[in-house]
Backbone as CSV, one residue per row, in Angstrom:
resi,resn,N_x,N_y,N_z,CA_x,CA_y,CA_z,C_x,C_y,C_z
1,UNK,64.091,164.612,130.803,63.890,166.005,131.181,65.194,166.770,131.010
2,UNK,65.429,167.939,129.902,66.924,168.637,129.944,66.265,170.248,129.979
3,UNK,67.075,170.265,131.170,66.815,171.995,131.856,67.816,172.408,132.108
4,UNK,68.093,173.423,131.936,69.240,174.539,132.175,69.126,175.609,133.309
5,UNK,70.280,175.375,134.049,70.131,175.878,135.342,71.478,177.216,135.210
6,UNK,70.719,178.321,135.483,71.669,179.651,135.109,71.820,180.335,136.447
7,UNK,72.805,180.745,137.158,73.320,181.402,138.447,74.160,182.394,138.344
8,UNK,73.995,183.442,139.103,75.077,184.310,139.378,75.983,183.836,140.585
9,UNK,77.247,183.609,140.400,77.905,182.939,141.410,78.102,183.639,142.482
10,UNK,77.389,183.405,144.189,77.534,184.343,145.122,78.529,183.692,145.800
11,UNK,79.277,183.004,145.723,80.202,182.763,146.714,81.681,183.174,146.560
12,UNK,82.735,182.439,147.445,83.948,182.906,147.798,84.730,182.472,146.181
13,UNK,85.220,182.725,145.583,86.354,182.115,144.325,86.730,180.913,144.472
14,UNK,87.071,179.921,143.671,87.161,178.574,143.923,86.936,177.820,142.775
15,UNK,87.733,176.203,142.098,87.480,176.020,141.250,85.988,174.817,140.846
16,UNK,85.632,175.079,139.694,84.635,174.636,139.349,84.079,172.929,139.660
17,UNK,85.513,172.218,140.446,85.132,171.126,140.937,84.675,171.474,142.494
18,UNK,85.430,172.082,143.141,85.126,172.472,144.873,83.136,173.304,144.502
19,UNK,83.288,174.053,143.085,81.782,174.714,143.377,80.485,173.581,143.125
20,UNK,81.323,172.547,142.309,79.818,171.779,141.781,79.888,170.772,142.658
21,UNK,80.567,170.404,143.822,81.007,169.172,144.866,80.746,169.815,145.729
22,UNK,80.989,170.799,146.346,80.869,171.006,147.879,79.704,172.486,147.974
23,UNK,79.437,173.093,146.809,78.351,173.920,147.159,77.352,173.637,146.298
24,UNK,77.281,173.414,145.521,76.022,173.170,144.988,75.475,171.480,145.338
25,UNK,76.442,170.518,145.600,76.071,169.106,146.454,75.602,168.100,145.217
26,UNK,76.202,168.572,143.737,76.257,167.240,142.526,76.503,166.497,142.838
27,UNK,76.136,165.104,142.736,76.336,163.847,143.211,77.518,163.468,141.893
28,UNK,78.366,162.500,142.491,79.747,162.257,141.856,79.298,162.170,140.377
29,UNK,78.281,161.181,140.225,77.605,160.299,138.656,77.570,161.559,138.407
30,UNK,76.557,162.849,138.464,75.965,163.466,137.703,77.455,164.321,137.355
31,UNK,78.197,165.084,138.138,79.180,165.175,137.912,80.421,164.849,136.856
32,UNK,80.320,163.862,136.773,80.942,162.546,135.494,80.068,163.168,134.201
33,UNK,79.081,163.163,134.602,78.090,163.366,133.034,77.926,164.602,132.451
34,UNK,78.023,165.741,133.437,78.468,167.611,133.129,80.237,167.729,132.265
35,UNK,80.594,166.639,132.941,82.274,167.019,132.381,82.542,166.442,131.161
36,UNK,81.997,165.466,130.763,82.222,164.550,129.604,81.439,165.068,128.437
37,UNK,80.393,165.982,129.050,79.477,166.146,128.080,79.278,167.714,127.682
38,UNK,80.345,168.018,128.445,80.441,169.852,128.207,79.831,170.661,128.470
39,UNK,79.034,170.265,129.485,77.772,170.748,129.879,77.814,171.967,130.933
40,UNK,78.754,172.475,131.330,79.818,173.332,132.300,79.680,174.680,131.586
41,UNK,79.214,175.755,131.427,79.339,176.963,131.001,80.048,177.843,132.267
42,UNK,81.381,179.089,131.675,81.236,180.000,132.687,81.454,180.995,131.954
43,UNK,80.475,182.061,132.100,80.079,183.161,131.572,80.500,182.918,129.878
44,UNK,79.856,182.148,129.556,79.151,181.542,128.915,80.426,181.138,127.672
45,UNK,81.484,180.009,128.309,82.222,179.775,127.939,82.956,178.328,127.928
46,UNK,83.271,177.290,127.502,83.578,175.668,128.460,84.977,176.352,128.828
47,UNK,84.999,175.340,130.032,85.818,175.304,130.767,86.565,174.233,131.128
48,UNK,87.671,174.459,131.895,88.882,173.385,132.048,87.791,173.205,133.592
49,UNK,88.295,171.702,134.229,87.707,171.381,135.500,88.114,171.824,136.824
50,UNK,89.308,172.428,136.279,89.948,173.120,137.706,89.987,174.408,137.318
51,UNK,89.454,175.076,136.035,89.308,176.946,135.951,88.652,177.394,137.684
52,UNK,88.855,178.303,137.862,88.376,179.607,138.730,86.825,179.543,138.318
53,UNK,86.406,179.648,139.343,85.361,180.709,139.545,85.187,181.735,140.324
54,UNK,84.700,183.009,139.762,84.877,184.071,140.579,83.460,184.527,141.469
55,UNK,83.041,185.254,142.283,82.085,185.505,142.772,81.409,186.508,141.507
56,UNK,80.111,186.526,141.193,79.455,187.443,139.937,79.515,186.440,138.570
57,UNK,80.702,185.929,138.645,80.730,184.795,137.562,79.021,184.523,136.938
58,UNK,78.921,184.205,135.595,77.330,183.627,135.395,78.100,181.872,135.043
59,UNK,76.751,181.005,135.698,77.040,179.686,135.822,76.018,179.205,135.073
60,UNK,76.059,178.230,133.852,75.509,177.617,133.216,75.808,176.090,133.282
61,UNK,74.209,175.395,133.762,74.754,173.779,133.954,73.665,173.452,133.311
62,UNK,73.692,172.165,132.650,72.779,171.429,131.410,72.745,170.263,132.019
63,UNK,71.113,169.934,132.165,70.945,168.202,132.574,69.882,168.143,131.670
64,UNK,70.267,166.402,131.706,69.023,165.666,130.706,68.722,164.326,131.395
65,UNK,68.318,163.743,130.667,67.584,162.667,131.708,68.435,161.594,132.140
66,UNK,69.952,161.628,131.835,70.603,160.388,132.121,71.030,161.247,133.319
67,UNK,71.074,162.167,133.788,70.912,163.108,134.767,70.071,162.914,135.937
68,UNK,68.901,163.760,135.690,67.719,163.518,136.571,66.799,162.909,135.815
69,UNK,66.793,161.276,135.857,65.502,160.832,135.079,64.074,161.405,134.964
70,UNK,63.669,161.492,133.933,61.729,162.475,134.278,61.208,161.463,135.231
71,UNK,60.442,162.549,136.436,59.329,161.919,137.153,58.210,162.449,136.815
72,UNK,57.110,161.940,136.778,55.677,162.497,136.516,54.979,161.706,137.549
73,UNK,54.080,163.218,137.836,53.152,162.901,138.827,51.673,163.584,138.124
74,UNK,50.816,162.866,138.895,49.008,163.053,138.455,49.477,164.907,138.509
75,UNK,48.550,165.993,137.933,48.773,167.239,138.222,47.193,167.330,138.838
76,UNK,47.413,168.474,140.158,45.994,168.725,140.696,45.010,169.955,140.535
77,UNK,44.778,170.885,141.168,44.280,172.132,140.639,45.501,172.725,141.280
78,UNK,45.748,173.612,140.277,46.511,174.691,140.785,45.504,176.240,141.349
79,UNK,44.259,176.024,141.444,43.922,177.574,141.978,43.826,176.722,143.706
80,UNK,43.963,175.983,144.193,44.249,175.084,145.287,45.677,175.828,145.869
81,UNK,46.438,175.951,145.589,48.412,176.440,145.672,48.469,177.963,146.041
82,UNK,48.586,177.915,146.854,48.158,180.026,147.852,49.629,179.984,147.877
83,UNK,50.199,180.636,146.466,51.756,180.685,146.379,51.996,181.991,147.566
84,UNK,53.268,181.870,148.183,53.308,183.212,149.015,55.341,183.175,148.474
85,UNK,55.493,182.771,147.994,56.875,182.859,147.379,57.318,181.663,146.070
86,UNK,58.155,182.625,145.608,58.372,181.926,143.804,59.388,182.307,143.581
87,UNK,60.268,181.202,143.030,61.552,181.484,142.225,61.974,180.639,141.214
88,UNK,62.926,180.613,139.997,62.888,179.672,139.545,63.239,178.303,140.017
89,UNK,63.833,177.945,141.357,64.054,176.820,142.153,63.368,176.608,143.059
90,UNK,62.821,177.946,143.639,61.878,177.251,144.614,60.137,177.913,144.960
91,UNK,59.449,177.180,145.921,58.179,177.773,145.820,57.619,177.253,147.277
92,UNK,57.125,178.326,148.235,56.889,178.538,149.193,55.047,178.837,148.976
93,UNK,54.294,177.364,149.451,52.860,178.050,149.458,52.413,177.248,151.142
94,UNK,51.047,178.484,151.168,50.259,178.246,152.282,49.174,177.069,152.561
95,UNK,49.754,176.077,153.312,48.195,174.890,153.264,47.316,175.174,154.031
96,UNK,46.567,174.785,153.035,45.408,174.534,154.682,45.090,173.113,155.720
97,UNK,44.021,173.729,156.442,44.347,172.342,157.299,43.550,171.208,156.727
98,UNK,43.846,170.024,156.897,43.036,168.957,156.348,43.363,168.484,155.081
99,UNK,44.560,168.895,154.593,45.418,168.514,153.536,46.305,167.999,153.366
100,UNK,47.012,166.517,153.092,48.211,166.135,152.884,49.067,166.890,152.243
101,UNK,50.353,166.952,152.659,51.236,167.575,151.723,51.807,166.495,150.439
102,UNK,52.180,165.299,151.125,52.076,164.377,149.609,50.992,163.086,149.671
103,UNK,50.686,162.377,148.593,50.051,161.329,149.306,50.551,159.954,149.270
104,UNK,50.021,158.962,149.853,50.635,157.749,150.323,50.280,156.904,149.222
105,UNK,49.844,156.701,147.653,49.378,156.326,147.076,49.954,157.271,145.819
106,UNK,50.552,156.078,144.450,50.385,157.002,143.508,49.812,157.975,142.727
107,UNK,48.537,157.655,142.495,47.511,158.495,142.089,46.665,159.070,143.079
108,UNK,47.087,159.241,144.589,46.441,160.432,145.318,46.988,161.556,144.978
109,UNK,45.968,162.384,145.510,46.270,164.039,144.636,45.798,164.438,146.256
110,UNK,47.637,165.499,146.528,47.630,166.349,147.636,48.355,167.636,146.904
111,UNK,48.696,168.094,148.394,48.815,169.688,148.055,50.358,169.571,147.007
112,UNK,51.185,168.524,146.621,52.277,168.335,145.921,51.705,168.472,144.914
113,UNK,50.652,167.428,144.360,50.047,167.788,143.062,49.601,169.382,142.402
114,UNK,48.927,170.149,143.602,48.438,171.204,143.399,49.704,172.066,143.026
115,UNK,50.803,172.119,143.652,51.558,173.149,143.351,52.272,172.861,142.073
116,UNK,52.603,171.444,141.906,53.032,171.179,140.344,52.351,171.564,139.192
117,UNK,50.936,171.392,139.500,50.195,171.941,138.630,50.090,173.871,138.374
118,UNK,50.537,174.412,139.238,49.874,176.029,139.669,51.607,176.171,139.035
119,UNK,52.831,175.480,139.260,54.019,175.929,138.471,54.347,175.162,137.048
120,UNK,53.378,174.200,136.513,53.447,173.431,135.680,54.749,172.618,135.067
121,UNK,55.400,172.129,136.423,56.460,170.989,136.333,56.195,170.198,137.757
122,UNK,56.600,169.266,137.460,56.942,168.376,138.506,57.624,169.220,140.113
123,UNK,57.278,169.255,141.320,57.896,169.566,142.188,58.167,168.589,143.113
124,UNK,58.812,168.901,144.017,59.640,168.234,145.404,59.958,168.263,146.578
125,UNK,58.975,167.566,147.677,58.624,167.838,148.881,59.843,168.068,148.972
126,UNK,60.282,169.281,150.428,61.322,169.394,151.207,60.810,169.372,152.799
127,UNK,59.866,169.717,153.104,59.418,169.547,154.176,58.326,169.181,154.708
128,UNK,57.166,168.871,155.469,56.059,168.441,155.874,55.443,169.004,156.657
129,UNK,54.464,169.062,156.427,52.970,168.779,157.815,52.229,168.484,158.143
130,UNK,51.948,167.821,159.420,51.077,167.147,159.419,49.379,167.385,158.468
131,UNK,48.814,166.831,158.111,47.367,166.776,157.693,46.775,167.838,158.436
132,UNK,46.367,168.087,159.521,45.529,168.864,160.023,46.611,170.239,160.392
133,UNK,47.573,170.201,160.448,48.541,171.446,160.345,47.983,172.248,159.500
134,UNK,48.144,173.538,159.488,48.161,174.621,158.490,49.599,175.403,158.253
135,UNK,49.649,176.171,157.236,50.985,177.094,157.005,52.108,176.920,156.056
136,UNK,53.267,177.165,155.741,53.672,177.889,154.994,54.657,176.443,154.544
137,UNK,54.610,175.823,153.320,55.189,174.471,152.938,56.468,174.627,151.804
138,UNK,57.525,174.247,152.493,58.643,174.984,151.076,58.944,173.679,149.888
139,UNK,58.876,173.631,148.885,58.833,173.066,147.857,60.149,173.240,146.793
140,UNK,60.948,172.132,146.329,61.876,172.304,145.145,61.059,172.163,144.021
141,UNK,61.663,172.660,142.878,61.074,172.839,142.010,61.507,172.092,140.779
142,UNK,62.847,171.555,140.751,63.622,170.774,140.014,64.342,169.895,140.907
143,UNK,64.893,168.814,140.823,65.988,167.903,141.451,67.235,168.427,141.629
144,UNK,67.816,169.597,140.959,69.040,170.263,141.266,68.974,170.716,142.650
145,UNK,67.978,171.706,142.902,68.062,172.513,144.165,67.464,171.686,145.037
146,UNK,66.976,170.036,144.982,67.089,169.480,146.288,67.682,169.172,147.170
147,UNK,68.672,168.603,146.788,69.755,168.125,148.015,70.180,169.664,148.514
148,UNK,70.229,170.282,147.676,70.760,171.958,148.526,69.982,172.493,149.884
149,UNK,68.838,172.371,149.259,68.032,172.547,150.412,67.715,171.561,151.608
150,UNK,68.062,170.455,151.066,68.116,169.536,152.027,68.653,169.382,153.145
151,UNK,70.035,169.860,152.577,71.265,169.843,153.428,70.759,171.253,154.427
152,UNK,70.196,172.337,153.848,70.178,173.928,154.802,68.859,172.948,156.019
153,UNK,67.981,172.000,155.722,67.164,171.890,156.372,68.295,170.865,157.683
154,UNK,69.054,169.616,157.268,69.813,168.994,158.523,70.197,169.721,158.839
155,UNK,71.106,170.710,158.706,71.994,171.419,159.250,70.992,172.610,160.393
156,UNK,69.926,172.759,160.129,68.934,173.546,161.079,69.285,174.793,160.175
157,UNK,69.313,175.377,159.243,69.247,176.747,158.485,68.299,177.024,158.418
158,UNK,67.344,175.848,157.903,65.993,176.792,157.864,64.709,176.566,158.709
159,UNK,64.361,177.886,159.262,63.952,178.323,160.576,62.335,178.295,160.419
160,UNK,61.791,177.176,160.763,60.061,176.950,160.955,59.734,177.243,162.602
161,UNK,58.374,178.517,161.912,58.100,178.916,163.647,56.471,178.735,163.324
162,UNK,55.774,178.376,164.827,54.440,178.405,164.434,53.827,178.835,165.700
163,UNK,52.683,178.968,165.437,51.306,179.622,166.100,50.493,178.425,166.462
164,UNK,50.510,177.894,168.383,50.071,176.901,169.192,48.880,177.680,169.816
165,UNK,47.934,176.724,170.006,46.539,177.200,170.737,46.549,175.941,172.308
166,UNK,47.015,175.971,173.331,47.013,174.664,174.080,45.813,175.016,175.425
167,UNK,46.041,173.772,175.702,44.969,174.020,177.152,45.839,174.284,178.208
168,UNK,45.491,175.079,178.915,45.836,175.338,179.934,46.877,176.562,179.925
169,UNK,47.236,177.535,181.126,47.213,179.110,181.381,49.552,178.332,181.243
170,UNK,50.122,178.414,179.967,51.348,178.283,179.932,52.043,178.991,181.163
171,UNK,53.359,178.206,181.713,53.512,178.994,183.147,54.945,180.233,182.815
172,UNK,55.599,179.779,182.055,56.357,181.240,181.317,56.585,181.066,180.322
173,UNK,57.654,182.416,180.269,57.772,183.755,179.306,58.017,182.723,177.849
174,UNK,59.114,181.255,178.230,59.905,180.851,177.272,60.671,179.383,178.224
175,UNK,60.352,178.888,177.143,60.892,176.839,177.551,61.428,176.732,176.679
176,UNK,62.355,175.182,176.493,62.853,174.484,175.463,62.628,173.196,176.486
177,UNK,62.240,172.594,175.366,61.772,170.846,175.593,62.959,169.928,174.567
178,UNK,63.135,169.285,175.382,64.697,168.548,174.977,63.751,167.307,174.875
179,UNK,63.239,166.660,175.668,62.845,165.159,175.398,62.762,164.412,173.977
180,UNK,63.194,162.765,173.840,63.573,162.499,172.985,62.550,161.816,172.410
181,UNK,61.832,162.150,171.584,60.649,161.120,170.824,60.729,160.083,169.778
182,UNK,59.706,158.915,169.687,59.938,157.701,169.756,58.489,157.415,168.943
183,UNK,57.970,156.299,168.436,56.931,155.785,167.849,56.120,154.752,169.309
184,UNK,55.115,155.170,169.284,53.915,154.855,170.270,53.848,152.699,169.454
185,UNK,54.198,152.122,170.280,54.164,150.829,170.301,52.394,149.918,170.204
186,UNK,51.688,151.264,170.519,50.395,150.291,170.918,49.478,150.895,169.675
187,UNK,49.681,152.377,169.081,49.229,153.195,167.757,50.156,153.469,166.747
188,UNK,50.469,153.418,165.570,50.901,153.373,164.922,51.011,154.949,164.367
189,UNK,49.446,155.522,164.557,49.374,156.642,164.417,50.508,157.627,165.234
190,UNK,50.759,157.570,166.185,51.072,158.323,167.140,52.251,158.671,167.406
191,UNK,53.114,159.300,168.275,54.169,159.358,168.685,54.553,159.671,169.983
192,UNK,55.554,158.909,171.085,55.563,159.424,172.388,56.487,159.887,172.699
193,UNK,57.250,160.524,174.160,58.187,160.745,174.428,58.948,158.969,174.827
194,UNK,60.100,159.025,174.268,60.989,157.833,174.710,62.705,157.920,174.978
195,UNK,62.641,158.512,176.066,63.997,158.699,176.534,65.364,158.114,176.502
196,UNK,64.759,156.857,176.256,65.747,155.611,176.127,66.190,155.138,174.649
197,UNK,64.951,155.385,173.623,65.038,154.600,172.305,64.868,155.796,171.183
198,UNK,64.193,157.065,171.859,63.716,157.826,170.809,64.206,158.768,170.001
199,UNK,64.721,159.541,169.101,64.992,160.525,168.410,65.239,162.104,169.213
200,UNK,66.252,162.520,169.039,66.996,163.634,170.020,65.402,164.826,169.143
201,UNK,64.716,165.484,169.716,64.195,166.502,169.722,63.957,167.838,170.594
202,UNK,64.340,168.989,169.711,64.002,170.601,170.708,63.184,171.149,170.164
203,UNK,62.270,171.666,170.847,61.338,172.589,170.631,61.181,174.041,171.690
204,UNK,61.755,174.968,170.855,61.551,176.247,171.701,60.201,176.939,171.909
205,UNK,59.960,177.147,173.040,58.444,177.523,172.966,58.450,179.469,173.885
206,UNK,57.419,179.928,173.477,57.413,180.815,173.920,55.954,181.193,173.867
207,UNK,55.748,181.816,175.151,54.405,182.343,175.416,53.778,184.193,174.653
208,UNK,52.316,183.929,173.712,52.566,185.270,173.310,50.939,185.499,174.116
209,UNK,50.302,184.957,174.749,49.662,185.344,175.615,48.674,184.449,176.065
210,UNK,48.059,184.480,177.826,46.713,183.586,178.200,45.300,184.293,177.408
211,UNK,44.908,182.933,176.867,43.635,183.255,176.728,42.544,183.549,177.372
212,UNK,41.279,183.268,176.957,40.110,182.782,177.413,40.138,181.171,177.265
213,UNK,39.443,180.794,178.681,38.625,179.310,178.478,40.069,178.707,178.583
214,UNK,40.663,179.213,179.847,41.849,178.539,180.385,42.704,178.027,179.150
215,UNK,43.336,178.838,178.091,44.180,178.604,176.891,45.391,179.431,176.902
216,UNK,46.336,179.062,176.355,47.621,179.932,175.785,48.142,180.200,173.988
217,UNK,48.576,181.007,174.142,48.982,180.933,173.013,50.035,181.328,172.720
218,UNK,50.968,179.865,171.937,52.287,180.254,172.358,53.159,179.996,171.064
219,UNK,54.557,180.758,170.553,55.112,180.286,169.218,56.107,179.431,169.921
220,UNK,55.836,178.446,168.671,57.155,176.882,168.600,57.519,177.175,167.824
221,UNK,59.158,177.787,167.603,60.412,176.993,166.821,60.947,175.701,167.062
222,UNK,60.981,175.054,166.273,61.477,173.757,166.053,63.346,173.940,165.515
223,UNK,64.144,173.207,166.751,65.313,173.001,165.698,65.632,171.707,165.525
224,UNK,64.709,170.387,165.627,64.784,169.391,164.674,63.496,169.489,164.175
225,UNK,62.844,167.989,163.048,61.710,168.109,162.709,61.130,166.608,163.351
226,UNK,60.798,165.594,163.952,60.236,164.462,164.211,58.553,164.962,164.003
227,UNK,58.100,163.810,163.847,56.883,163.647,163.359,56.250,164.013,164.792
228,UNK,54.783,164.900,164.642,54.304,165.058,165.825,55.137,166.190,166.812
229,UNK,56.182,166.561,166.352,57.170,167.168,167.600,56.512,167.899,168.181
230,UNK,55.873,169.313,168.101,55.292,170.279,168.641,54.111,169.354,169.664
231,UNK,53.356,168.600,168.905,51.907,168.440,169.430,52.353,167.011,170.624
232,UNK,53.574,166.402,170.746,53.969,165.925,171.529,54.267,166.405,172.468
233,UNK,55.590,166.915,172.563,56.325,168.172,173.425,55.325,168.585,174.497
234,UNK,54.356,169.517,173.881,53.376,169.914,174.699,52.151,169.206,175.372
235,UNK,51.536,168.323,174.657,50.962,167.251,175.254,51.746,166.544,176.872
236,UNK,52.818,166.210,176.426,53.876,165.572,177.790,53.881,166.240,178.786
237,UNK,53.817,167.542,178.301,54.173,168.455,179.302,52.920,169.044,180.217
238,UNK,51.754,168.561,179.523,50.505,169.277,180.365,49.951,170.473,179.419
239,UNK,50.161,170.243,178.343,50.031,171.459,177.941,49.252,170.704,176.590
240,UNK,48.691,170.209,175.925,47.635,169.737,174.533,47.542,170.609,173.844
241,UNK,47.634,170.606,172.395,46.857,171.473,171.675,45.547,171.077,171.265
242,UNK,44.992,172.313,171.540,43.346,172.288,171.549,42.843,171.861,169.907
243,UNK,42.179,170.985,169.704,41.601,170.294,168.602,42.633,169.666,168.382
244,UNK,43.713,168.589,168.784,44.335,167.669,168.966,43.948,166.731,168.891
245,UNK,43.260,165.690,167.692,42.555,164.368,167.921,43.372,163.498,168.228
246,UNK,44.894,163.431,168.589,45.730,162.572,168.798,46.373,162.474,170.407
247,UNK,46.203,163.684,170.525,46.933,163.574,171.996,46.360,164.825,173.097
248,UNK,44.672,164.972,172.745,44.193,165.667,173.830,42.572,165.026,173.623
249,UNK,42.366,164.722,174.806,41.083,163.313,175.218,40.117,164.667,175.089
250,UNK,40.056,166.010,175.314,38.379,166.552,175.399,39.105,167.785,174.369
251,UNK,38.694,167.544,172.975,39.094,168.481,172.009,37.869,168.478,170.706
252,UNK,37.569,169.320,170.002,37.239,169.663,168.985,37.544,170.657,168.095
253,UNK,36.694,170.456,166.511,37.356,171.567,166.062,38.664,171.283,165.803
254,UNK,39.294,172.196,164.994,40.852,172.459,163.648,42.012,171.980,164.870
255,UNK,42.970,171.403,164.400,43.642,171.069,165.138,44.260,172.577,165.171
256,UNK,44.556,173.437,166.572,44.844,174.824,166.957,46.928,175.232,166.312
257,UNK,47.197,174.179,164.869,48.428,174.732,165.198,48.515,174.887,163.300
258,UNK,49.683,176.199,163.332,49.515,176.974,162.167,50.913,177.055,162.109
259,UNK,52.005,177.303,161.089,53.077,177.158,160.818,53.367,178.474,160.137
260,UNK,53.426,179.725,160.735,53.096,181.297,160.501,54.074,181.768,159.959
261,UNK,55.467,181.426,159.793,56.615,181.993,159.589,57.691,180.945,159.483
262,UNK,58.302,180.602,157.998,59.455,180.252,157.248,60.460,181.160,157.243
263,UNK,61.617,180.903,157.261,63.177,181.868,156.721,63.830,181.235,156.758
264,UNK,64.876,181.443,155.605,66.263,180.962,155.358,67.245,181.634,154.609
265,UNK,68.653,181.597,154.676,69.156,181.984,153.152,68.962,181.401,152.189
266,UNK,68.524,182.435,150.871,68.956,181.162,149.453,70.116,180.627,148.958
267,UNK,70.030,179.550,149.016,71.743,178.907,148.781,72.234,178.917,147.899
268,UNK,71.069,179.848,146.357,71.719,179.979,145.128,71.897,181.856,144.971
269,UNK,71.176,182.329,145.908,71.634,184.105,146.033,72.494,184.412,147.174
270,UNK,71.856,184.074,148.429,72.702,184.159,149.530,71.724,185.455,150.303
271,UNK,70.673,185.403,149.280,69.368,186.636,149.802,68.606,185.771,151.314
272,UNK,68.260,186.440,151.935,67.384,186.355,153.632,66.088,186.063,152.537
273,UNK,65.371,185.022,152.689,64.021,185.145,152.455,62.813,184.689,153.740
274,UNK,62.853,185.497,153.933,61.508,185.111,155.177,59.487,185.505,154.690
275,UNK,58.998,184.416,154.886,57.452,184.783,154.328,56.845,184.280,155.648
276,UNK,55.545,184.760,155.673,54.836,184.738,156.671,53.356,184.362,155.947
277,UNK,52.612,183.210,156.898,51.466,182.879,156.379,50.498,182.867,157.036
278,UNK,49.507,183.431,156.689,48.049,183.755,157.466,47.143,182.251,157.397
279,UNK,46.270,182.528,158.329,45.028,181.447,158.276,43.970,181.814,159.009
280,UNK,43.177,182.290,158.071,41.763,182.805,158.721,41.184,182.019,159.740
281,UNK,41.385,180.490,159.403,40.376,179.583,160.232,41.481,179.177,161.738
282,UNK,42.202,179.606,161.547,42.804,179.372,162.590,42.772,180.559,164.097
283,UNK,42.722,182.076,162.879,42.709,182.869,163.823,40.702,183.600,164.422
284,UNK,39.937,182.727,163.607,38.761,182.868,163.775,38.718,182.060,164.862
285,UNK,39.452,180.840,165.538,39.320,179.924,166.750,40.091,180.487,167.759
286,UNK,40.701,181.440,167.663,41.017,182.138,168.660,40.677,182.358,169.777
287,UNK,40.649,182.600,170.631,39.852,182.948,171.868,40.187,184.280,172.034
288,UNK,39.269,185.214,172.810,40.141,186.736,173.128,40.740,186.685,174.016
């Protein structure tokens, strides 16, 4: 696979080893293989390895497959892929519920397939949700801008908020749940709180109003990601989300949680991109 990756340089001045090592996050090898092979354009010129770069600068980098080897995956339908953001690195679409985002099997076809197909290259999970989750799934689009984004996701840059349906009348305005979660010993499926063994997790919660039929409805920001976090958190706490087949005993119906609102900076503009994602079937279970 040889693709050419073209940037306007938004950052501070600095030379072309500090930009392709510490901001853009080239791994040493690939690095070795841009310099030897001339593959380094600046404004559209080769360059020495310690030249300047200036902010506005145009950045030209060339990979081929001793680079990023080709991956191929099955392609799925792309009229499946409810794009709600597009760029040439990245792609932000809406799932629905009851959809894997990748699958556990080579030749299963999930919503990864669909969007490779709807941008017609290969893409690259960056984040997850659960199967019965709904909402807004951010996607790389090449192997360059993964680790970039990777890194904005450890570091907590980029900001996943969602739309909770739980049982019972939430008692305020705004919580944060610190408890540390852990893998359920007796389900495999599952996940519990484990104070002693489990994974540091926060979940900010906030109440946006009581329902009907003794419900709340409340937004979770997440500033880690553990599997289950939200639908744990609140479960522990007395609080279930309604159509919860995992961790609420009298539930039916869509599991009640929607992932409404993505934002981050782009780490190749330095632009705010925030999208917001609807779900009919989610807000048709509403209660008034």
């Amino acid at each position: 696979m040889t693709f050419t990756v073209k940037i306007t340089n938004p950052y501070p001045k600095g030379s072309v080893k500090e930009l392709l090592e510490k901001r853009l996050l080239i791994p040493r090898k690939i690095r070795h293989f841009l310099r030897t092979k001339k593959h380094v354009f600046i404004n559209g010129e080769m360059i020495n390895w310690q030249s300047p770069v200036n902010t506005g600068d145009l950045i030209e980098l060339i990979f081929d497959d001793s680079d990023y080897p080709t991956k191929t995956i099955p392609m799925g339908n792309k009229d499946l892929a409810d794009c709600l953001y597009e760029d040439e690195h990245l792609i932000i679409v809406n799932k629905p519920e009851g959809m894997k985002v990748h699958g556990n099997e080579p030749k299963e076809i999930a919503l990864l397939n669909h969007v490779s197909s709807y941008t017609g290259q290969t893409c690259y999970v960056v984040h997850r949700l659960d199967m019965e989750t709904s909402g807004a799934v951010l996607f790389a689009k090449n192997p360059f801008i993964l680790p970039i984004v990777n890194r904005l996701l450890e570091n907590k840059h980029i900001q996943r908020e969602y739309l909770a349906l739980t049982a019972g009348q939430f008692p305020e305005k705004s919580l944060v749940f610190k408890e540390r979660i852990g893998r359920d010993r007796h389900d495999r499926r599952k996940r519990v709180v484990d104070q002693k063994h489990g994974q540091t997790a926060i979940t900010q919660v906030s109440l946006v109003r009581h329902c009907a039929n003794h419900t709340s409805l409340v937004k979770c920001r997440l500033q880690t990601g553990r599997t289950h976090q939200i639908r744990v958190h609140l479960a522990y706490h007395g609080y279930p989300l309604i159509g919860d087949p995992l961790y609420n005993q009298h539930t039916a119906g869509r599991l009640m949680l929607h992932a409404y609102q993505l934002s981050f900076t782009h780490p190749l503009t330095l632009k705010k991109i925030k999208v917001q994602a609807r779900s009919d079937s989610f807000e048709k279970e509403l209660p008034k």
